[in-house]
C-alpha positions as CSV (number, residue, x, y, z in Angstrom):
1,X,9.3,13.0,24.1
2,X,10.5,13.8,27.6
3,X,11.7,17.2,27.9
4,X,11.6,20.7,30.2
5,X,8.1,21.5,29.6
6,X,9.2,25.4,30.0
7,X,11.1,25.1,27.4
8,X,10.5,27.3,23.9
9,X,11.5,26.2,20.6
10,X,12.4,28.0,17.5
11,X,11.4,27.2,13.7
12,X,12.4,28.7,10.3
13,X,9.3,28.6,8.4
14,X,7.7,29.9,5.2
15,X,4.4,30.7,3.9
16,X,3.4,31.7,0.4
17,X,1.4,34.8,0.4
18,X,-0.9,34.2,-2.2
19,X,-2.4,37.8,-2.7
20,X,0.9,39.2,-2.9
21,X,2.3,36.2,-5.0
22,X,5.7,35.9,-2.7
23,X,7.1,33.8,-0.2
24,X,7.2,34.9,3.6
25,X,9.3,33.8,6.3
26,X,8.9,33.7,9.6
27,X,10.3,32.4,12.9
28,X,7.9,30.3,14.2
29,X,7.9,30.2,18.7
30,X,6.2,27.2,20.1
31,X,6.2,26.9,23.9
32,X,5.8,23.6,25.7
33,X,4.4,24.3,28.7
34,X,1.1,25.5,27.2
35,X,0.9,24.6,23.6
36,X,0.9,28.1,22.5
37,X,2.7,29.2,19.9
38,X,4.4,32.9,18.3
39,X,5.2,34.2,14.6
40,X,8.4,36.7,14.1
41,X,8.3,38.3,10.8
42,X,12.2,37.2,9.5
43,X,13.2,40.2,7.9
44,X,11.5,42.9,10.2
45,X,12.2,40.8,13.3
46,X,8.9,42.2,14.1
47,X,6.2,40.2,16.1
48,X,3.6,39.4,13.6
49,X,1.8,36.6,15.9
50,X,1.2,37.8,19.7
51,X,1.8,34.5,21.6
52,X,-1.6,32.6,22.0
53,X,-2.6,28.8,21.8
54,X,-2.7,27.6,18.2
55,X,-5.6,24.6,18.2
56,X,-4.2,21.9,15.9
57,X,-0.8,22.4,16.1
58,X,1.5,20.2,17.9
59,X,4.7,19.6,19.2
60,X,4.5,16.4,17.3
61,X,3.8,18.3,14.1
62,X,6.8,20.5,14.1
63,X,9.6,19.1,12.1
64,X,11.6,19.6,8.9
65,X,9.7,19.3,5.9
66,X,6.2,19.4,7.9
67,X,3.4,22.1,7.0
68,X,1.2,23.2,9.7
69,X,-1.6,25.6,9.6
70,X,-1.5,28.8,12.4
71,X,-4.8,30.6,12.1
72,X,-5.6,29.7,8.3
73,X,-1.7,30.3,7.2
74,X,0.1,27.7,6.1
75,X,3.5,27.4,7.1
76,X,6.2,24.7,5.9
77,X,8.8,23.9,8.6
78,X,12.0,24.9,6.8
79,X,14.9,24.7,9.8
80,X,15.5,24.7,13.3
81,X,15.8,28.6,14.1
82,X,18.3,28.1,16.8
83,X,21.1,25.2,18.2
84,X,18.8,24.1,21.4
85,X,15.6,23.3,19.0
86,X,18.3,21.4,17.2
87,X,19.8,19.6,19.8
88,X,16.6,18.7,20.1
89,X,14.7,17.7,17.4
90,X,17.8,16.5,15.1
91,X,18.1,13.0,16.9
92,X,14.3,12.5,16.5
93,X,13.8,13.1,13.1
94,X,16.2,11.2,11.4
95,X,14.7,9.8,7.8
96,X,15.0,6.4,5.7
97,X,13.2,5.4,2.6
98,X,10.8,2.5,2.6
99,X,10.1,0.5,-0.1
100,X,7.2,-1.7,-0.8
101,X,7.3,-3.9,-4.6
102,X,4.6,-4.6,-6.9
103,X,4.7,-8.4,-5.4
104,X,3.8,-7.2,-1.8
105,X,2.0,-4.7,-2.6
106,X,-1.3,-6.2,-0.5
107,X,1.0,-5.9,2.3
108,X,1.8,-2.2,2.3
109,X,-1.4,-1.6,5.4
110,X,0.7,-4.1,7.4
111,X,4.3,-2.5,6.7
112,X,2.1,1.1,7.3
113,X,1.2,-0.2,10.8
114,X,4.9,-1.7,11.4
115,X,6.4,1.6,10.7
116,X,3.3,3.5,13.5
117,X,4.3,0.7,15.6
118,X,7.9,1.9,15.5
119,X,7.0,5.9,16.2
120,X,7.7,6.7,12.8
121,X,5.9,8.9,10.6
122,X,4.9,9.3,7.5
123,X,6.2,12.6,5.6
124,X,6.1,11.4,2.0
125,X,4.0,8.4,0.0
126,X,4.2,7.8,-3.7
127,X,3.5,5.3,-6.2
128,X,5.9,5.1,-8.7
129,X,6.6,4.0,-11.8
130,X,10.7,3.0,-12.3
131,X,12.8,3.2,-15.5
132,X,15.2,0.4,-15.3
133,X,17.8,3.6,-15.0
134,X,15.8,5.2,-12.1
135,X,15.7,1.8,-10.5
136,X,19.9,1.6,-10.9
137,X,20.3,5.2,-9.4
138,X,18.2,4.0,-6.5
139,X,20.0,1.2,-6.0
140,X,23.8,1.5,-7.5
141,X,25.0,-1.0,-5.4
142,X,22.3,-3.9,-5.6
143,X,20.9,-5.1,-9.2
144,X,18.4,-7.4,-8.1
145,X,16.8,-4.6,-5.7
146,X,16.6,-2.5,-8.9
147,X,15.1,-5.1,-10.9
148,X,12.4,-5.9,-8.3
149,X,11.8,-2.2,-8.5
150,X,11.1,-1.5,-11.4
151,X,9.2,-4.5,-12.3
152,X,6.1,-2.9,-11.4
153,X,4.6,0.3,-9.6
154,X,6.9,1.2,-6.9
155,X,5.4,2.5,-3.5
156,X,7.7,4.5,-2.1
157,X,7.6,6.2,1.4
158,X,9.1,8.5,3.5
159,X,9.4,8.2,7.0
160,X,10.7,10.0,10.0
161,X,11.6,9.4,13.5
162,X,14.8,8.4,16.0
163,X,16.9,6.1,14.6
164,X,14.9,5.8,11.5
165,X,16.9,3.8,9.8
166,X,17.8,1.1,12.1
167,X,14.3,0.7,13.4
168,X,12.2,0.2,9.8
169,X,14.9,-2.5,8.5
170,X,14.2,-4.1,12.4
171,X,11.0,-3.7,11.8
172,X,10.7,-5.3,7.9
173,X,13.5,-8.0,9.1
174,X,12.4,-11.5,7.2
175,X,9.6,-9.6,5.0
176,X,9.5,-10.5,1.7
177,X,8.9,-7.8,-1.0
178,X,9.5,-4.6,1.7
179,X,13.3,-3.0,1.6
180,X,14.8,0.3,3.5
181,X,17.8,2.7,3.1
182,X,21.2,1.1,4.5
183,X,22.0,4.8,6.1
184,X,21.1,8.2,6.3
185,X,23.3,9.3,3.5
186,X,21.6,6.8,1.0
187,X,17.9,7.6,2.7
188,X,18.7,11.4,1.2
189,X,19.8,10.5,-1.8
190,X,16.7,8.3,-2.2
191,X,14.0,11.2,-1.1
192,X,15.8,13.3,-3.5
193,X,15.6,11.2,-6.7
194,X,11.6,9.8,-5.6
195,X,10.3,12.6,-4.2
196,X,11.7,15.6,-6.1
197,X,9.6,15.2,-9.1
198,X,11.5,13.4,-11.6
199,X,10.2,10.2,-11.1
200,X,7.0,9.7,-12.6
201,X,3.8,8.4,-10.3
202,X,1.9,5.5,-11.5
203,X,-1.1,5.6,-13.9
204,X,-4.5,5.4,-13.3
205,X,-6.9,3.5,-14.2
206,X,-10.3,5.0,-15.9
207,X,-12.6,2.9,-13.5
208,X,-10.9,4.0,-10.1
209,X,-12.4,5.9,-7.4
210,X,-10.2,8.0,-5.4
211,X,-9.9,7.6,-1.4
212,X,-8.6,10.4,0.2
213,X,-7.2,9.8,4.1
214,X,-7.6,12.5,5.7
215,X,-4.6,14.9,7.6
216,X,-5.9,13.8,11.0
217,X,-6.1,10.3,10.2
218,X,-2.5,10.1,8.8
219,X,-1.1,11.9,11.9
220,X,-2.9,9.4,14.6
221,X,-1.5,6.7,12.4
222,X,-4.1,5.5,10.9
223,X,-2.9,5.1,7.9
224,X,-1.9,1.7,7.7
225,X,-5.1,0.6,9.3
226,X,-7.4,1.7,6.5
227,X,-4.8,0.4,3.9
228,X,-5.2,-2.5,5.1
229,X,-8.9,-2.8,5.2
230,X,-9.3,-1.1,1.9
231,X,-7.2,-4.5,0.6
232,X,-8.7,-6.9,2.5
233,X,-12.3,-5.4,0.9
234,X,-10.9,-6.6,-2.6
235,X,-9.7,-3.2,-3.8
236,X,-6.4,-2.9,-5.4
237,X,-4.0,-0.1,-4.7
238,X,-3.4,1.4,-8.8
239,X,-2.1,5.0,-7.6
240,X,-1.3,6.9,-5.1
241,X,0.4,9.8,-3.4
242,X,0.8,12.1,0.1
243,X,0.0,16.1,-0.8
244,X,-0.1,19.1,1.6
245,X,-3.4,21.0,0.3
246,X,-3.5,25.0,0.9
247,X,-7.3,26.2,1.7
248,X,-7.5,27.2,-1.9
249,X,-6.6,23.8,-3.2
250,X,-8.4,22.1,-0.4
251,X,-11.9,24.3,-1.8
252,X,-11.5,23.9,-5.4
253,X,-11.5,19.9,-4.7
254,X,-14.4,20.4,-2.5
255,X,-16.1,22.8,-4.4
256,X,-18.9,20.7,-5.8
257,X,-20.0,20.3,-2.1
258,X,-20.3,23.7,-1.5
259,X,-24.2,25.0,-0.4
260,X,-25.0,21.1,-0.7
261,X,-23.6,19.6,2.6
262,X,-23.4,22.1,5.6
263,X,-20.0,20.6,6.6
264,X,-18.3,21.6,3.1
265,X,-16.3,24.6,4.9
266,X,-15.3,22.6,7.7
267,X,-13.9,19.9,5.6
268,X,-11.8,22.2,3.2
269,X,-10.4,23.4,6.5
270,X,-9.9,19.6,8.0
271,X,-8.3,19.4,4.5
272,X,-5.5,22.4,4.6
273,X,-4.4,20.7,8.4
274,X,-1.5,18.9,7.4
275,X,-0.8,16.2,4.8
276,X,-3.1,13.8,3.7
277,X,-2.8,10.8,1.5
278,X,-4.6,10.3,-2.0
279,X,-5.1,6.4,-3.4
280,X,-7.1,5.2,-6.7
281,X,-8.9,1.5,-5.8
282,X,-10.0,-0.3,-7.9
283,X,-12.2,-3.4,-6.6
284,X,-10.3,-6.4,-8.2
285,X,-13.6,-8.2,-8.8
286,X,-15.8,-5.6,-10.4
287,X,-13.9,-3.2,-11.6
288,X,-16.4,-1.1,-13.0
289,X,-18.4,-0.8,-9.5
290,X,-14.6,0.1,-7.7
291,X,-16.7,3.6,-7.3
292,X,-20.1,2.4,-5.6
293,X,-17.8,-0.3,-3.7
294,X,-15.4,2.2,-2.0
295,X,-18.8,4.7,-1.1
296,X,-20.1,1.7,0.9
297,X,-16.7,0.2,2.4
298,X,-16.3,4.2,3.8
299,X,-20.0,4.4,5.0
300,X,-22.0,7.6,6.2
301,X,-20.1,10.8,6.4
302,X,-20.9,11.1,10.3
303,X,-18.9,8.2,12.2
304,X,-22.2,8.2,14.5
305,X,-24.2,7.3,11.9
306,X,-22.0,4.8,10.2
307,X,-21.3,3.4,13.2
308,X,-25.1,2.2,13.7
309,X,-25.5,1.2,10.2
310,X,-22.3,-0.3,8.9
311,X,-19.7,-0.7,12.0
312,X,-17.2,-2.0,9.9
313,X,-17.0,1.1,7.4
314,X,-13.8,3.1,7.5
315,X,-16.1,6.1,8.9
316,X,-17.1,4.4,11.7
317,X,-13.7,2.7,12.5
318,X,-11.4,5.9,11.9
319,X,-13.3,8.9,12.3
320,X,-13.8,10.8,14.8
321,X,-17.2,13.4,14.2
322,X,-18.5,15.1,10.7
323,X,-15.9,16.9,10.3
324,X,-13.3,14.9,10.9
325,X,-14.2,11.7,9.5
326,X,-11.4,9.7,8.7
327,X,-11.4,9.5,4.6
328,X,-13.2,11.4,1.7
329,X,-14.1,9.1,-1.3
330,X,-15.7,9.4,-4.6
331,X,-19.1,9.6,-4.6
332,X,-20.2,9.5,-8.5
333,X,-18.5,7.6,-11.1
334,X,-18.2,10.3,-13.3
335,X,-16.3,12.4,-10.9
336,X,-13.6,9.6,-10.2
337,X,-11.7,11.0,-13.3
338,X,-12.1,14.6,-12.1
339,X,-10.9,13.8,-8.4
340,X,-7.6,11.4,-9.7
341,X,-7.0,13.9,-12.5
342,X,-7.0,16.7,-9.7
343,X,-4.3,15.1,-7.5
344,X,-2.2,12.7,-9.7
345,X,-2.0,15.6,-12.7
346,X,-3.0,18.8,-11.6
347,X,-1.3,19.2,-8.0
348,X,2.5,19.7,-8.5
């Protein structure tokens, strides 16, 4: 975005204390010219943050709704603090609904890459599965876009960016099976109804394993790209869903790796950076080998690695070092039902 690079701007944020057990709320100071950023307690108005450069966060990351993660706290981006970070971050983050039915549903990497191809991020993914009165509140004004959704799981997806609305219906124009808001007014209505909790995410299925793309992946847009090769391996997407993981989530689901792999700490971390995206596979032809499958599609843990012995793995195609990596999977069929139970059941 082209813009004074002197410029500072000014976020409402909160973080949930979780020794105390109580939200805090702070102003959050990011300053373009360096990439540094500053914390103002909200009710003190003291500084609680001396400015200094924040590695990880970026302009980029900073917009309603976001979570970022200053020096181990995470913060959800609640406002703009002041009418010039308004001015200029309103027009940029405008939001629309996508929509991707049960019939198109091996398409949803290519509509993933459309939307990245169009500047638009994703804040929200969900797999859903529609009453035929959830589907009419979704769509009051178009029965046959109600019956198509709730025919079948529903995947459901927020995105943000200028003009959001206008671009993702340019950008599904003539696609069969993929559908947007008409406006900004219906987007909202639609991210309130799917996204607020009341509509209930698809089931799993026993024989999944759990593919897990990671924060940085989902920000460089790489999202789509590893959707789309997951499908074209055979899997089946069955579940789904985007979740912003505190430290203390991201350990407990990491837990079992702790004192085994020397990376375990790092990844939590990698983990608490943002939102990430959770999917359950199954492989369409063997189902009951969807776990062993997905290990080898994602190949070794360090892209290096994977890169020499499987080039095509996700590893080696979207990581970027151990740490960052691209995607966690399941590693033993009898902890798929642990890992899918932990996001699709136990997260809120």
């Amino acid at each position: 975005m082209p813009g004074d690079t002197d410029a500072r701007y000014a976020f409402d944020t909160e973080w949930y204390d979780e020794v105390a057990c109580l939200k805090r709320h702070f102003s959050l100071l990011y300053f373009e010219s360096d990439g540094s950023v500053e914390m103002i307690d909200s009710k003190t108005r003291r500084t609680f943050l001396k400015r200094c450069v924040c590695p990880g966060v970026t302009l980029s990351d900073l917009h309603v709704g976001s979570t970022v993660t200053v020096y181990a706290r995470q913060l959800k981006v609640l406002g703009y603090a002041d009418a010039v970070t308004g001015r200029r971050f309103e027009p940029v983050s405008e939001r629309t609904v996508a929509f991707v039915t049960t019939e198109a549903r091996a398409l949803l990497g290519e509509a993933l890459e459309l939307a990245a191809a169009a500047s638009l991020a994703v804040s929200e993914l969900r797999v859903l599965s529609l009453s035929p009165s959830q589907a009419s509140s979704l769509f009051p004004h178009d029965s046959r876009a109600a019956a198509r959704a709730c025919a079948g799981p529903l995947v459901a997806i927020e995105l943000k960016g200028a003009r959001a609305v206008s671009a993702w219906r340019a950008a599904i124009a003539g696609r069969a099976g993929a559908e947007g808001s008409a406006d900004g007014a219906e987007a909202a209505a639609q991210a309130k109804l799917l996204f607020g909790g009341s509509a209930p995410l698809a089931r799993c299925d026993p024989r999944g394993g759990l593919l897990l793309v990671k924060p940085h992946a989902v920000r460089g847009g790489r999202l789509g790209g590893i959707v789309r090769d997951v499908v074209a391996a055979g899997f089946e997407l069955v579940a789904g869903r985007s979740a912003a993981l505190s430290r203390v989530n991201a350990s407990e689901f990491l837990e079992v790796y702790q004192g085994v792999s020397p990376e375990a700490r790092e990844w939590a971390e990698e983990l608490s950076q943002g939102g990430c995206v959770a999917l359950q596979l199954v492989l369409t032809a063997e189902p009951q080998r969807s776990v062993a499958a997905l290990r080898e599609l994602c190949g070794a843990h360090d892209p290096a690695v994977a890169e020499r012995i499987h080039p095509k793995s996700l590893r080696a195609r979207y990581g970027e070092d151990k740490v960052r990596n691209g995607v966690h999977c399941t590693d033993l069929p009898e902890d798929a039902p642990l890992e899918a139970e932990y996001f699709f059941s136990l997260l809120p």
